[in-house]
C-alpha positions in Angstrom: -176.4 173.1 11.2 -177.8 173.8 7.9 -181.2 172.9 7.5 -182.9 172.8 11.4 -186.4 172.2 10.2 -185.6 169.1 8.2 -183.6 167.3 10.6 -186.2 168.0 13.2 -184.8 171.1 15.3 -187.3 173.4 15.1 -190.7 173.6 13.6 -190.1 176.5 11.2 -187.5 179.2 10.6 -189.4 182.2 11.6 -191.2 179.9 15.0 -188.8 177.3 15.6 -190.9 176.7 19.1 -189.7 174.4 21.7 -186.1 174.9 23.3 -183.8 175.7 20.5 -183.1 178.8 17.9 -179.9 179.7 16.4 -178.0 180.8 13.2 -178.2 177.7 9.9 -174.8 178.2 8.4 -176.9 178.3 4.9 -176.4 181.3 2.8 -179.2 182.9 1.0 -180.1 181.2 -2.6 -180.7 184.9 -4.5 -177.1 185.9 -3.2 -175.5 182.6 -4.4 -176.8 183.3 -7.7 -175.9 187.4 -7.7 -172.0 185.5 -7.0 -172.7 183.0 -10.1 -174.1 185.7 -12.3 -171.1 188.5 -11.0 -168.5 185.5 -11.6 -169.6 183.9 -14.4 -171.3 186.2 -16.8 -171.2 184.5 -19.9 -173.0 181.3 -18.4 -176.3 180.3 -19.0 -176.4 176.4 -18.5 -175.7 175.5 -15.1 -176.0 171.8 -13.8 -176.8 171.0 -9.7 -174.7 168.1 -8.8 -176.1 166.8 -5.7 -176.9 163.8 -3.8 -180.7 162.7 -4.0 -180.8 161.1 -0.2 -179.5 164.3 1.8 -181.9 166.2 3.2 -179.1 169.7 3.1 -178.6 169.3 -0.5 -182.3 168.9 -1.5 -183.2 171.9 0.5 -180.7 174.2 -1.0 -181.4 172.5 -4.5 -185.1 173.6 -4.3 -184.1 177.2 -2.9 -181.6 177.5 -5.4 -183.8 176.4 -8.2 -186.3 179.1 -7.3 -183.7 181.7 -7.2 -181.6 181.0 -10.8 -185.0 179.7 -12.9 -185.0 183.2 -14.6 -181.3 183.8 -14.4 -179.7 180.3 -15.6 -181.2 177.0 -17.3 -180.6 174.3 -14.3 -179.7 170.7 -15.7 -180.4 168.6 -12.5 -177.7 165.9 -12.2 -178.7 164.2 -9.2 -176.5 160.7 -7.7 -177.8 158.4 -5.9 -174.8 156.3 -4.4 -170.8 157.2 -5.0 -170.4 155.0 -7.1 -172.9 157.0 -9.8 -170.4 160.1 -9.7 -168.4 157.6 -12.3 -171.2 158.4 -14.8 -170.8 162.1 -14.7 -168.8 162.3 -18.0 -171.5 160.7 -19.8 -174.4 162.8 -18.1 -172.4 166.1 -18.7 -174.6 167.7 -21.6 -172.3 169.6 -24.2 -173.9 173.4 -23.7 -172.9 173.1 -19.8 -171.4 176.3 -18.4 -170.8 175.2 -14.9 -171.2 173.1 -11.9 -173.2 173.7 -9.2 -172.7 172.0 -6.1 -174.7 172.5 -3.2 -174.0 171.4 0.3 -173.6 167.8 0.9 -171.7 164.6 2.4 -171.1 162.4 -0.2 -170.4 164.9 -3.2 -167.9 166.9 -0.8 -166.4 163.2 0.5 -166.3 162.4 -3.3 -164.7 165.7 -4.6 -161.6 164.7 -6.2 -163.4 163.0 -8.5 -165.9 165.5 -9.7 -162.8 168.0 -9.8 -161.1 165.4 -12.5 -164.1 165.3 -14.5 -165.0 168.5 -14.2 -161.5 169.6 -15.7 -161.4 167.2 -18.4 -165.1 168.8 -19.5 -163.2 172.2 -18.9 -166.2 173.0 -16.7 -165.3 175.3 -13.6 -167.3 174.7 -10.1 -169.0 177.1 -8.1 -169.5 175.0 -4.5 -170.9 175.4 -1.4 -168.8 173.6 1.2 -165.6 176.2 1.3 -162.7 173.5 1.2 -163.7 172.5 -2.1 -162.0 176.1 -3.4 -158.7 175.1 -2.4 -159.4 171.5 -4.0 -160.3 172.7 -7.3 -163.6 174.3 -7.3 -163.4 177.9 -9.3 -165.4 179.4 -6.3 -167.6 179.6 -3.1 -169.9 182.3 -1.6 -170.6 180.7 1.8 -170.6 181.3 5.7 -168.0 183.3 7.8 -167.9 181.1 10.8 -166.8 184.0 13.2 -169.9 186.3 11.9 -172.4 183.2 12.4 -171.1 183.1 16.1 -171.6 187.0 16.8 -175.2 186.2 15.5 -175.5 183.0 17.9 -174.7 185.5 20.9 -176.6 188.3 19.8 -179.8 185.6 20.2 -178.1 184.0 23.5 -178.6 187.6 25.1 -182.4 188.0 24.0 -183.1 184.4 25.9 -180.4 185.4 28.7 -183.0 188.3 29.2 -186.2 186.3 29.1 -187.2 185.6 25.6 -188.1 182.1 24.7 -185.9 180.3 22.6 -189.1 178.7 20.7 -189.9 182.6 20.1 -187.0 184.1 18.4 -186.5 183.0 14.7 -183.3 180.9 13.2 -181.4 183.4 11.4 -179.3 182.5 7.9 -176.2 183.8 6.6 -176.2 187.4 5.9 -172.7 188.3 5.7 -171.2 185.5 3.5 -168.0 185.2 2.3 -166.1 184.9 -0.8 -163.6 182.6 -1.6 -162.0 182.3 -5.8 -158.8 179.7 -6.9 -157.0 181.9 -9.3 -155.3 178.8 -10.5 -158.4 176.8 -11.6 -159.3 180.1 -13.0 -156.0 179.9 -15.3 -156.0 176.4 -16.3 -160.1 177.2 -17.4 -158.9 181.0 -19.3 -161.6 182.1 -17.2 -160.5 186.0 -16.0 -161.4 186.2 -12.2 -163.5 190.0 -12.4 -161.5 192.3 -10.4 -164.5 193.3 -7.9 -164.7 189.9 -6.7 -161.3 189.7 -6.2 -161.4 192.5 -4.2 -164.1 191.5 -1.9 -162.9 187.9 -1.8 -161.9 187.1 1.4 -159.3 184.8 0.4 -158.2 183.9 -3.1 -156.0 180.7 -3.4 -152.9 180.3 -6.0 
């Protein structure tokens, strides 16, 4: 679960209240755009390639905006239905540096083609749903599934001893991975920095 609150969970990250706490599988927006910065250092134009009607996506849009505003200039290129994705080359303004692409059904169901345009505007993709990577996204800083589930029983203890679940705040990602395509990273001349290929936790060919 990404974003608890919106879909009616919990009341608020820090007091969810009622029955139910956890760990939202959303890494933090200042670390995504440390990864961008670290990755990408020559960029300054980023455009956020989401879907308007998904509550995930609009969440981490507005995080993510508050986090790069003095890093990057965000170009909002927001769809509506699949069908608008078809547009994209025309939308794509020429000073573009990257894609962003924040979590979301219908942009990740609708990949392939943002991958084709993308590579025909020579535009690499930093993404936030990890299969992308292997797809044709440049790279991904996002959750490590078996660290989310040590942080799920870490809070199943607390209420196994007594604390209320409503009580105990919903944690985020604080130990994300990183994930690079070294071939997308060719075919753009983009040279992957070495740092980040030695943290990444898997780098595809």
């Amino acid at each position: 679960m990404f974003d608890p609150v919106g879909v009616g969970l919990t009341q608020s990250m820090d007091r969810p209240g009622g029955k139910a706490t956890g760990v939202a599988g959303m890494v933090p927006a200042a670390a995504k755009v440390a990864f961008i910065r670290e990755l990408l250092p020559a960029a300054h134009s980023i455009g956020i390639l989401y879907h308007s009607g998904d509550s995930n996506a609009l969440l981490e849009v507005r995080n993510f905006k508050q986090a790069a505003s003095s890093t990057f200039t965000l170009i909002d290129l927001p769809i509506v239905m699949p069908e608008d994705l078809s547009t994209l080359p025309a939308r794509l303004p020429p000073v573009l540096d990257a894609l962003f692409l924040p979590i979301g059904r219908v942009v990740e169901e609708n990949f392939a083609s943002v991958a084709y345009y993308a590579e025909a505007a020579n535009l690499p993709i930093i993404t936030s749903h990890a299969p992308n990577v292997p797809s044709g996204a440049l790279g991904a800083l996002v959750a490590n599934h078996y660290e989310l589930g040590i942080a799920c029983a870490v809070k199943a203890s607390q209420i196994l001893a007594g604390t209320q679940p409503g009580s105990i705040p919903v944690g985020i990602v604080d130990s994300p991975e990183i994930q690079l395509n070294a071939f997308v990273a060719d075919n753009l001349g983009i040279k992957l920095p070495q740092a980040l290929l030695t943290k990444a936790t898997e780098v595809f060919e």
